[in-house]
N, C-alpha and C positions, 0 to 999 in steps of 0.2 A: 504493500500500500504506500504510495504515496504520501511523505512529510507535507506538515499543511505548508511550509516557506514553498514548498514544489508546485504544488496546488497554486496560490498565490502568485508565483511568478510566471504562470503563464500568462498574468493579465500584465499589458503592458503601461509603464509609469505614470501617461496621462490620464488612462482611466483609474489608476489606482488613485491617485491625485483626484480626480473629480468626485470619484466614491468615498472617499473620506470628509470632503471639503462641510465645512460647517462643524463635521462630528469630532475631528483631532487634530491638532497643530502639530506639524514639523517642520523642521528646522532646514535653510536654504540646502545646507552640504546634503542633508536625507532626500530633500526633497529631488534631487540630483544623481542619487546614486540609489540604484535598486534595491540591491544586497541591503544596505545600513536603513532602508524605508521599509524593508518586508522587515528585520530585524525589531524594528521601534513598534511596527504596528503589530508583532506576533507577541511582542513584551508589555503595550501598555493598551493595546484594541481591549476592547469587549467582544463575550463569547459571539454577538449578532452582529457585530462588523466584519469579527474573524467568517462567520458563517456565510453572511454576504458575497464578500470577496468570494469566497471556496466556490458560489456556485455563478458569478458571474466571470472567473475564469474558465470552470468547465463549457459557460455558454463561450465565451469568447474564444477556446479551443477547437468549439464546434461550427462554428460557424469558420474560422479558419480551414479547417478541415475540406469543408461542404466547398467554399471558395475555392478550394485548389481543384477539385472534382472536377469545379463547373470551368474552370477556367480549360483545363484540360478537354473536357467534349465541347468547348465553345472552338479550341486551337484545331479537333480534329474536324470538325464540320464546316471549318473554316477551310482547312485542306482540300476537302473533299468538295469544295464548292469552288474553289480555285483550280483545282483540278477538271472540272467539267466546264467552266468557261476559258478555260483557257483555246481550244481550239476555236470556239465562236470568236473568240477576241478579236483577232487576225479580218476575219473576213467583213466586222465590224465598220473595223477603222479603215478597211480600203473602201467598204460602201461610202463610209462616210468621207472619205478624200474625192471620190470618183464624183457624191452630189455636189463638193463645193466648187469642183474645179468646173462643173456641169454652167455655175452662174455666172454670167455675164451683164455686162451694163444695159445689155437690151434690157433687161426685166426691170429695171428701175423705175420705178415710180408706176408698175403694173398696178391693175384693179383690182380687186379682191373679189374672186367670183360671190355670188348671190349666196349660194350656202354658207359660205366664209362668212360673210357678214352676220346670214341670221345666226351662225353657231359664234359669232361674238357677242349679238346681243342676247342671247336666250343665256349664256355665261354671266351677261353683267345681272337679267333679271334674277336670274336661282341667287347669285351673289345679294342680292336688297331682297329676297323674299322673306318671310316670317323665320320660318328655320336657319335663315344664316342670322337673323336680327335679333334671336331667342336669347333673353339675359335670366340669371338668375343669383341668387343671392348664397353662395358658397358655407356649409353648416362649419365645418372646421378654420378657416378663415375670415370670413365672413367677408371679404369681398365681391363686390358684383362680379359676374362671370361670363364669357358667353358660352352656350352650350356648346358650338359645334370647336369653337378656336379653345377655346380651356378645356373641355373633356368635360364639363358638368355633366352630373349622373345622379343617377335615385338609388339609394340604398336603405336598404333595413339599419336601424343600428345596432343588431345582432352578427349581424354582416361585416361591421367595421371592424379591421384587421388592428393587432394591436392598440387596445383602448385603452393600455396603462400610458404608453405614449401622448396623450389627449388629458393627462390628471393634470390640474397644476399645481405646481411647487409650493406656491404661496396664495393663499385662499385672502377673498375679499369676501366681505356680506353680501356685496349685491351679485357675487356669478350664483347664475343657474345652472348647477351641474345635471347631469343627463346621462343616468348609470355614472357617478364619481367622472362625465368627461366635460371638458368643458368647451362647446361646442357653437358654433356660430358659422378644401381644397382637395382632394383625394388626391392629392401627390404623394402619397404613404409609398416609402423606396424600399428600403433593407431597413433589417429588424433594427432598433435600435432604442438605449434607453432614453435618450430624448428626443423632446416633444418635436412634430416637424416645423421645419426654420419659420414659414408663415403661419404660424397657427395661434390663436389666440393665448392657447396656452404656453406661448415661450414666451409673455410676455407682451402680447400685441394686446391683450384685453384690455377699453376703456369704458365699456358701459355707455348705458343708453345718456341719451341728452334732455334734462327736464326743461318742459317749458320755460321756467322761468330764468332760466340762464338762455333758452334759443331766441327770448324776444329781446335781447338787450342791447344796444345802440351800440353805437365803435366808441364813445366817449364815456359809456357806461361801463364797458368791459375793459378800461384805461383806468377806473376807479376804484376796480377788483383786483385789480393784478401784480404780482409783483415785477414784472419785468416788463418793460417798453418797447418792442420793436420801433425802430424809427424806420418805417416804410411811407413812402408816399404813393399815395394811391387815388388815383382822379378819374371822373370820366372824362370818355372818348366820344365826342360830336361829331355828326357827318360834316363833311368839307364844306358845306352849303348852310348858310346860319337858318333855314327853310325849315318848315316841318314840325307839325305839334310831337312834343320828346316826353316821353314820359319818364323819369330819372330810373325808373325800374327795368325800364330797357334797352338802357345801354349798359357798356362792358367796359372794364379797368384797364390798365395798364400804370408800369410802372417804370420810373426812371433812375438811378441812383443805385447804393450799394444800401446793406440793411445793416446797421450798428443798432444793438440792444442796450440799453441803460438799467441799470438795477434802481430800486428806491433808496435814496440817500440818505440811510438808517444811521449812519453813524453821528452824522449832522444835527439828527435831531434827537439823538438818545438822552439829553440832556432835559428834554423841553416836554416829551410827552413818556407819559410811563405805560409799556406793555405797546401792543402791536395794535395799533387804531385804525382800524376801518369806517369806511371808505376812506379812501386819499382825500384832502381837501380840493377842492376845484380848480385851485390857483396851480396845482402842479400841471392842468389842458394846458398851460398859454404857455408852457415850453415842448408841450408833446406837438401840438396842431400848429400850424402855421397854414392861412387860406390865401389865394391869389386869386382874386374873379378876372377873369380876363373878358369884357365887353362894357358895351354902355349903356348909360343908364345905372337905374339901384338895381340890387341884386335881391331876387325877390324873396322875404322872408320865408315862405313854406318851402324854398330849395335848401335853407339853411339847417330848417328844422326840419326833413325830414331824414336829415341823415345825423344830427348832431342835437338833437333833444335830452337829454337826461330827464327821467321822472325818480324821482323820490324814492315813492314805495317798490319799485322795481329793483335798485340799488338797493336797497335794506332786504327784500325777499330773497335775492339772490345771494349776499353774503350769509342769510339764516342759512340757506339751504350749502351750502358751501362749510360751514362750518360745522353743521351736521354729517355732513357725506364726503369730507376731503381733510380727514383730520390732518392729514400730512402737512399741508399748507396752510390749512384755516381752522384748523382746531383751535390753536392760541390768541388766536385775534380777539379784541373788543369793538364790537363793532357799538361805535359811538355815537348817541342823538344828535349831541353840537354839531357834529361833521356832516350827519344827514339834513340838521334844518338847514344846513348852509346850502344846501342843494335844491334848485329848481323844483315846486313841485310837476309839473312837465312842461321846460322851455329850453329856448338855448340856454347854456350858461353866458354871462357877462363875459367871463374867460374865453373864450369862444369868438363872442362876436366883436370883441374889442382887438385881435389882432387880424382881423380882414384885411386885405389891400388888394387893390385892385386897378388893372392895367387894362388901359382903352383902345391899344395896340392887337385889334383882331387879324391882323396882320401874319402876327407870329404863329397862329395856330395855321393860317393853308398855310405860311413856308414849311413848317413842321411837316405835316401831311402830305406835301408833294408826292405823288408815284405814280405808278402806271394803271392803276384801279381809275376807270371812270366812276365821274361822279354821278352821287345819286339822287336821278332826277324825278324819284317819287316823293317829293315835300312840296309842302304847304306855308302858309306863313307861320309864324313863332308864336306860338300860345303856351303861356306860363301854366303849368298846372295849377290849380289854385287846390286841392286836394292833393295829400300824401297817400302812397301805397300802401293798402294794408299790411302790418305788420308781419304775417305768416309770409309775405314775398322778401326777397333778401336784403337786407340794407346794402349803403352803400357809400363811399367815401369819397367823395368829392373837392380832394385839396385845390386842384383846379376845376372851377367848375364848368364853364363851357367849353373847354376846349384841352389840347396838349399844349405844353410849353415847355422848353426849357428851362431849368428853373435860372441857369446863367443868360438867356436868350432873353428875358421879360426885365421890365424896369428894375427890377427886385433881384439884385445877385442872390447867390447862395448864401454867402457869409453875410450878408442886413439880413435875410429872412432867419436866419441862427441864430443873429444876434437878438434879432426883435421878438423873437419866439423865447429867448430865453432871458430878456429883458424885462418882459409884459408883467404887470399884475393887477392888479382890479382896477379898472377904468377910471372910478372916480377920484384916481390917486391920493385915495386914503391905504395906505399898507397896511395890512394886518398884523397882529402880534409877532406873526413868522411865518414864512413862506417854505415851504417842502418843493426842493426840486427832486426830478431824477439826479441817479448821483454821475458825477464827468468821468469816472472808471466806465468802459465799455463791456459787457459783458461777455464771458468765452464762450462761443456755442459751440466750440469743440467737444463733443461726448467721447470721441477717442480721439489722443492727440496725434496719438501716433497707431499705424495699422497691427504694429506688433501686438499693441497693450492693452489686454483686456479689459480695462476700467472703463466702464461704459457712465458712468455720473460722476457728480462732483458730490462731497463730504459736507453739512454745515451741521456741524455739533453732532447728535448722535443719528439723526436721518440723511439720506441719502436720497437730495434731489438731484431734478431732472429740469431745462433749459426751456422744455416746450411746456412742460407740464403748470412752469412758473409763470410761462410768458401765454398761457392759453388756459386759463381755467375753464374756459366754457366748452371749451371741443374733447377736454381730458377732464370731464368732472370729478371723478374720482381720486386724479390723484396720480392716475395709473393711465400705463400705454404708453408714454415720451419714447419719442426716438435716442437711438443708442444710450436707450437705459440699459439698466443691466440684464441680461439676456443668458436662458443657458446657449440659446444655441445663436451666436451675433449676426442682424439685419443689417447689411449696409445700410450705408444711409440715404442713397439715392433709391433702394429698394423699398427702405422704410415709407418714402415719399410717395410713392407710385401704389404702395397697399394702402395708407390713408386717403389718398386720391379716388380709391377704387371701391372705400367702404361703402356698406349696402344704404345707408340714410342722406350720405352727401352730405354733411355736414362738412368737411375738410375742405372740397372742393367748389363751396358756396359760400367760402368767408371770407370776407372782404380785404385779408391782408397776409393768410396763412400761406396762400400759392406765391403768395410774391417772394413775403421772407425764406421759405425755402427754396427758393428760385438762386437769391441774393447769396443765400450762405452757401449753396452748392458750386454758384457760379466764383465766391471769393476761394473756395478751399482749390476748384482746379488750378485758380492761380499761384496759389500760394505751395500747389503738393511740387516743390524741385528742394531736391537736397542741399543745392546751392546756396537755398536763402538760410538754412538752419544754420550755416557757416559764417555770419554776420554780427554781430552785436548793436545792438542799438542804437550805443556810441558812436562806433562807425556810419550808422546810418544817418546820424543827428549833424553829424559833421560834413556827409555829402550831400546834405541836405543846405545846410547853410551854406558851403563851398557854391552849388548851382544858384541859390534865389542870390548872391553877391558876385555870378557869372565870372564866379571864377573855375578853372579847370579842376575835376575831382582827382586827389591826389592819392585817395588808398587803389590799389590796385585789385583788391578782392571788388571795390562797388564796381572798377571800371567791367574787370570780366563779368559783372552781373549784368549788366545794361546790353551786352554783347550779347546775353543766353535771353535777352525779354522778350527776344523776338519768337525762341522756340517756346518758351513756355507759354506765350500770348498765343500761338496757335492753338492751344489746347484750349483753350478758353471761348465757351460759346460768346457767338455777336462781335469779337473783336477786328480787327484788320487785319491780324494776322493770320486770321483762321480765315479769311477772305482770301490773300494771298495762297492759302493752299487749295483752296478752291479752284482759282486760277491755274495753277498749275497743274490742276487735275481736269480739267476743259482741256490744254492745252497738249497733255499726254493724249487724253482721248484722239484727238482733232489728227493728230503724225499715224495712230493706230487705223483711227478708221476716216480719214479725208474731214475735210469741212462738214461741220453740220447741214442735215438736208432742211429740219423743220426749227423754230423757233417758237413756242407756242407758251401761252397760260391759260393755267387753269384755274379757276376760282371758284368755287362749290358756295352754293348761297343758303348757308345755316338759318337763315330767318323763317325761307319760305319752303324747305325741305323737309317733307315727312321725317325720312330717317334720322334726320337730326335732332330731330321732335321724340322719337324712339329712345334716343341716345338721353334727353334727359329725362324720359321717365313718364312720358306719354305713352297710352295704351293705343293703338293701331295696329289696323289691318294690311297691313303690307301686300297682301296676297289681293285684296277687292278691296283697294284704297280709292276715294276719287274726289276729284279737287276741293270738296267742300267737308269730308270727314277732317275732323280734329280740330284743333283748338284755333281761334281768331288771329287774326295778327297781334296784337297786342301780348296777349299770352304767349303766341310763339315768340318774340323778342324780350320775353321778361324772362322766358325759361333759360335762353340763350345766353340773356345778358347774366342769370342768377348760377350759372353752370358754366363758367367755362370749360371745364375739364367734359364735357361733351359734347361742346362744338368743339377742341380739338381732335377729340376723337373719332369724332366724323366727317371730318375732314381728311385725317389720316386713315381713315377706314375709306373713302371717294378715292383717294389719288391710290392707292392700294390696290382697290378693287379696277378703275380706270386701266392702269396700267396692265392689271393679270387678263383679263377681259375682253377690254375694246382694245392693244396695243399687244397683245399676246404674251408678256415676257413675263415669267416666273421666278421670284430670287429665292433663292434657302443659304441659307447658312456654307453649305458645302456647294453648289453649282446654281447656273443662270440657265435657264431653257425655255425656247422662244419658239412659236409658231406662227401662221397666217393670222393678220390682225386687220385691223378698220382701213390701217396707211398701209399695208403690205408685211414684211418680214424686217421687225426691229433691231438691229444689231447692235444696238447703244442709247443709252437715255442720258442726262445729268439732268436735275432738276436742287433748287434752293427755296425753300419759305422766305415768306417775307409777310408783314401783319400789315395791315393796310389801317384806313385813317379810322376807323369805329373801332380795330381790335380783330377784328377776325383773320382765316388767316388764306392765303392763295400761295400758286408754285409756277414759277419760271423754268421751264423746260427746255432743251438744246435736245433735238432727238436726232439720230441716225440711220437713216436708212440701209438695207441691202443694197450690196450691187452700183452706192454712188457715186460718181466720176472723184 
């Protein structure tokens, strides 16, 4: 028989290490060295640890075992299958020499016989019918899903393989387990003890959204919060100042990079005792700064209906908050003074006292210039005099008619900083003390580095989370933040794309969460070069001052930095550089396969498109649709403007399906394969996004024909 150290080290040291973890502490050299860690743990384990390990080595032997087996009949049928194509091979690739050499310039720009055609369009119709359009709501992940592209399926829960893998580690009140799983992606791979990477159980779980945190205004959930995104977020106007606008149906956009601010608790630790909720109001006129760009007064119900604070909505939402998120709001006081200081439903003074406003309509068409005609379906300009109801999504109007630069518009950057964090109550009477955010920028790095499994930051004896702080109403509980800590670790762009994809849309309906992760996604690609780690501050402060005094930079590590900005700036979405390889990916093509034959765009028109309407969450008939089923115009541009994350996706789903379709060509992963299409036989595409002046989005296409001179 087998010694139990024998037993034991068949499991190897990172599972030994993750089996132990919580239950015994050892020491770095043990933790290092097999021998001296079976050793500690057969000297100071308990009999149920020693018996653990004993029988998740036997499993971990067997399944080693089974692995070699299969590896083996995978090697010989592998044999045996190369063995029988091997002589087809040969006469393959001469058919396939003999057809290319067969094409000639005559065939250029041929017609696609009548069947070709119909077997491309009856392709695009199955492509938009009900079965390809079929979503569903994922029990183990709980992402939306489509049936036929993700493999959704019906199963028993008797049926589901491995259901200790589905328990969570760490229980909350509010999960509903289901048989001990906790359940909400049938990607179940190899046997394994933890839970799979997307699954609620590894940590993705946030719990549902109670009303009274989903009705709360963008200046209400600034009163809740501890952390600030400074994201700017405006609506987008047709190019044309024409057209009754309802502000609930138009679509965001944003400019600038995202820096978060903590609340400047050390400032005022002296002044207020224990954790006072809500913020005073005077902390808005450094978070908001407003630029109305037209003329005229700017009509109070566009003010208010995106920046109203009510009273009792603020006090109901910190109750419930401090009942259900003890993590963060447990210790708070939430304070009458601070609430009567609050609006019972108006703007705040805070608020409307840093407006400014630029007469220069000028600057929004230079903005907007592109190759999207304008839209000649408006009318003249009627202010709503009524606000959206509440269940439609708010919205954030720093600029409110239109885009602007914020350096572009009378109002630099640094006055609108300054006057934003200058402001205090209008009547310049100053209060006792004003609470700003504090000037330290917050780290939303949850791992700094790829190696380090520390997925949050420490403060005293809990263990927050970056989104969890900065987003109480999307993460009620507490629970669910990106790169918290995970048994099994989400990246973080993956993280983004399953919150994007959850089944209620809450993530992808808020008025500043897609941007700020947008912002911090798009800051870490530039920042991921080993190069910069190799800098120090100092040095950077210095070549900092050396250039605003035009003088030449004298350390030699910043000079080879400015040298590599260019390759690391290609990595980076939207910059010039990544343009620059663009270019030169036109340009290989162009030597490969001649001059472009077509030059074309595509533009998919999310307002007035069924499937689009699908995409956010409209019931239709796909299959016996006709012009008049579904929702008004109005409702199709609020759904549109309230979801972006579904007019991209429909959009990316048109040019997708366009391409496999009506243009024949097929991409995977591993090969491109093309047949007769709408233009003939396609040997080349490039095509690039571009968002045009409301927000939506179209594609500029270079295509290549067969056979072109």
């Amino acid at each position: 028989m087998e010694s139990t150290e024998a037993q034991l080290a068949k499991l190897p040291i990172k599972e030994i290490l993750h089996n132990i973890a919580g239950i015994m502490s050892v020491s770095k050299e043990e933790s290092k060295k097999k021998d001296k860690l079976l050793k500690r743990i057969i000297a100071d384990g308990s009999p149920e640890l020693i018996d653990g390990l004993r029988r998740a080595g036997a499993e971990h032997q067997e399944r080693k075992v089974w692995s070699r087996k299969e590896r083996r009949m995978n090697k010989r049928a592998h044999e045996e299958d190369a063995e029988k194509h091997t002589s087809a091979k040969i006469p393959r690739l001469e058919a396939r020499m003999s057809s290319d050499n067969q094409r000639s310039p005559a065939t250029f720009l041929q017609v696609p016989s009548t069947d070709d055609l119909h077997a491309c369009y009856t392709s695009f119709h199955t492509a938009t019918a009900n079965e390809a359009l079929a979503f569903g709501t994922c029990g183990v992940c709980a992402r939306e899903c489509n049936v036929q592209e993700d493999g959704l399926r019906r199963t028993k829960l008797t049926d589901i393989p491995n259901q200790h893998r589905l328990q969570p580690r760490e229980h909350h009140d509010q999960h509903v387990l289901v048989d001990g799983m906790l359940l909400e992606h049938t990607a179940l791979r190899h046997a394994s003890d933890k839970p799979p990477r997307l699954s609620l159980a590894n940590g993705l779980w946030i719990g549902n959204q109670p009303w009274v945190l989903q009705q709360l205004t963008f200046p209400e959930q600034l009163l809740i919060a501890h952390l600030y995104p400074r994201v700017y977020v405006f609506k987008l106007f047709p190019k044309r100042s024409g057209g009754t606008r309802d502000l609930s149906s138009l679509q965001n956009a944003m400019r600038g990079n995202v820096t978060t601010f903590d609340q400047n608790m050390a400032d005022i630790a002296g002044m207020v005792e224990g954790d006072l909720m809500p913020r005073r109001p005077t902390i808005l006129a450094s978070l908001i700064t407003i630029t109305f760009v037209g003329v005229g007064r700017l009509p109070k119900n566009w003010i208010r209906t995106t920046f109203r604070v009510r009273r009792d909505a603020v006090r109901d939402a910190l109750v419930w908050l401090k009942t259900n998120n003890p993590k963060y709001y447990g210790g708070i006081k939430i304070s009458d003074e601070r609430l009567a200081s609050l609006p019972a439903d108006d703007v705040p003074i805070e608020i409307s006292s840093v407006i400014r406003q630029s007469d220069d309509i000028g600057i929004v068409e230079q903005e907007s210039e592109g190759y999207v005609p304008l839209d000649d379906d408006e009318g003249e300009l009627v202010f709503m005099a009524t606000f959206p109801n509440l269940k439609s999504p708010d919205v954030v109007p720093l600029q409110m008619s239109g885009t602007i630069d914020t350096e572009m518009s009378t109002v630099t950057a640094n006055e609108m900083m300054s006057w934003g964090l200058a402001n205090l109550w209008a009547d310049g009477k100053e209060p006792p003390y004003a609470v700003r955010h504090g000037a330290q920028a917050v780290s939303d790095f949850g791992r700094p580095w790829k190696q380090n499994n520390v997925s949050s930051r420490k403060e005293g004896d809990k263990e927050t989370n970056f989104f969890e702080k900065a987003y109480p109403c999307l993460f009620p509980y507490g629970e669910g933040g990106i790169e918290r800590r995970q048994r099994v670790q989400v990246d973080f762009g993956d993280h983004i794309r399953w919150l994007l994809r959850y089944y209620d849309r809450r993530f992808r309906r808020h008025e500043t969460f897609p941007f700020v992760c947008f912002g911090i996604l798009q800051r870490r690609q530039a920042l991921d070069a080993r190069l910069l780690s190799t800098i120090s501050v100092q040095s950077m402060q210095r070549a900092q001052a050396e250039e605003a005094s035009n003088l030449p930079i004298s350390d030699p590590a910043i000079r080879l930095l400015r040298q590599h900005l260019y390759s690391t700036a290609g990595r980076v979405i939207g910059t010039d550089q990544s343009h620059y390889h663009l270019r030169s990916q036109i340009w290989a093509t162009s030597i490969m396969l001649n001059p472009p034959s077509l030059w074309i765009t595509i533009n998919p028109c999310d307002l007035h498109d069924p499937i689009a309407q699908v995409f956010a969450g409209e019931r239709i008939n796909m299959d016996k649709f006709v012009s008049m089923i579904g929702p008004n115009k109005e409702t199709r541009a609020q759904n549109i403007a309230g979801d972006p994350f579904a007019a991209a996706r429909f959009f990316h789903f048109m040019i997708q399906t366009i391409i496999e379709t009506l243009f024949g060509v097929h991409v995977t992963p591993h090969q491109v394969s093309q047949r007769q299409g709408i233009l003939g036989f396609v040997s080349g595409y490039f095509g690039v996004v571009e968002s045009q002046g409301r927000g939506s989005l179209h594609l500029h296409m270079l295509l290549w024909l067969n056979d072109a001179p």
